[in-house]
N, C-alpha and C positions, 0 to 999 in steps of 0.2 A: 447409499452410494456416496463416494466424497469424490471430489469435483476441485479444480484450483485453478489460478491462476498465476502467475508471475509478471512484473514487470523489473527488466532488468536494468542497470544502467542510468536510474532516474538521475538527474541533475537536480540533484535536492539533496541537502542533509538529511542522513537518517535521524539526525538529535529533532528535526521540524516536523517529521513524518511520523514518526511513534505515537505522537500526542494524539492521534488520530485512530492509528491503528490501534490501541488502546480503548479507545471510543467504540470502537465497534467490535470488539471482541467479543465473544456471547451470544449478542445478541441475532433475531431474525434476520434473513435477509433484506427483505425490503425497508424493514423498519431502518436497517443497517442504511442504506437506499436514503431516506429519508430524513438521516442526521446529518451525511454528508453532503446533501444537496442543497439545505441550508446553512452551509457553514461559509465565508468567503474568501477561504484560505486557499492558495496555490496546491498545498499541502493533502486538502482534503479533496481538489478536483484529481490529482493526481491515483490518491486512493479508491472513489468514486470509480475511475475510468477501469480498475484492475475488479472491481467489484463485482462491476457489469461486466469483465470479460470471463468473470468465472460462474456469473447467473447464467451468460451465454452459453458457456460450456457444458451446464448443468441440464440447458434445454438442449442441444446438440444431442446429447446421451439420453434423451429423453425421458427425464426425470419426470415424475408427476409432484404437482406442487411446488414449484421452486421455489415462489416466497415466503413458504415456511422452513426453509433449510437455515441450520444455524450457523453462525460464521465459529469457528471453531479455531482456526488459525490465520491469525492476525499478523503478520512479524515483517520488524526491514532491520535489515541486515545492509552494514558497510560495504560499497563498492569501490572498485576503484580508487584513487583520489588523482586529481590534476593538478600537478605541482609546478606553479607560477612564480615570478618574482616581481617584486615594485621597486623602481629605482626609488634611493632616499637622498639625504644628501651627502656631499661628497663621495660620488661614486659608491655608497652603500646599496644593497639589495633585502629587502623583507620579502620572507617568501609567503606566499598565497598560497591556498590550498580551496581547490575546488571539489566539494567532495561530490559523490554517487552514492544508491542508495538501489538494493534490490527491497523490492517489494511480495510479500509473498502473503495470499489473502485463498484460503481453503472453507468450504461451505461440506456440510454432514447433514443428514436429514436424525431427526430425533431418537430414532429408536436406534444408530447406529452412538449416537453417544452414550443412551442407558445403560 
């Protein structure tokens, strides 16, 4: 059975979050668990938190074994952006851009990827 989570709307670049979601792609869940819990990036607490909302999910449906479910989809994708300006000088503006980021992290148990 496959299982996911989302978090929408993150206030993080997706170019800072990939590195992560990339990290954990493939691999088990917990072990997944377990690279991100040592890591001390903003980045990775962020991914962490959607991790465990879709190992939650996974016991909800009451999955047997969740921490051998593999993470199978990993991915963040561009949100939104918030577009700011900085005053410069002589009344000039440089615009800022604060970006978002959806988060999207899916677990599969083994024999549904064979």
């Amino acid at each position: 059975m496959k299982v996911k989570a989302i978090h929408r709307y993150a206030r993080m670049s997706p170019r800072k979050l990939r590195l992560y979601a990339d990290l954990i792609r493939g691999r088990r869940a917990d072990e997944a668990l377990e690279l991100l819990r040592f890591e001390t990036t903003r980045s990775a607490r962020l991914i962490e938190a959607v991790l465990k909302s879709a190992i939650g999910n996974a016991r909800f449906k009451e999955i047997d074994d969740v921490e051998d479910m593999i993470v199978n989809e990993s991915r963040v994708d561009g949100g939104p952006i918030l577009k700011r300006s900085m005053p410069r000088a002589r009344g000039s503006a440089y615009p800022i851009k604060k970006r978002t980021a959806h988060i999207h992290v899916g677990l599969a148990t083994e024999d549904e990827l064979a």
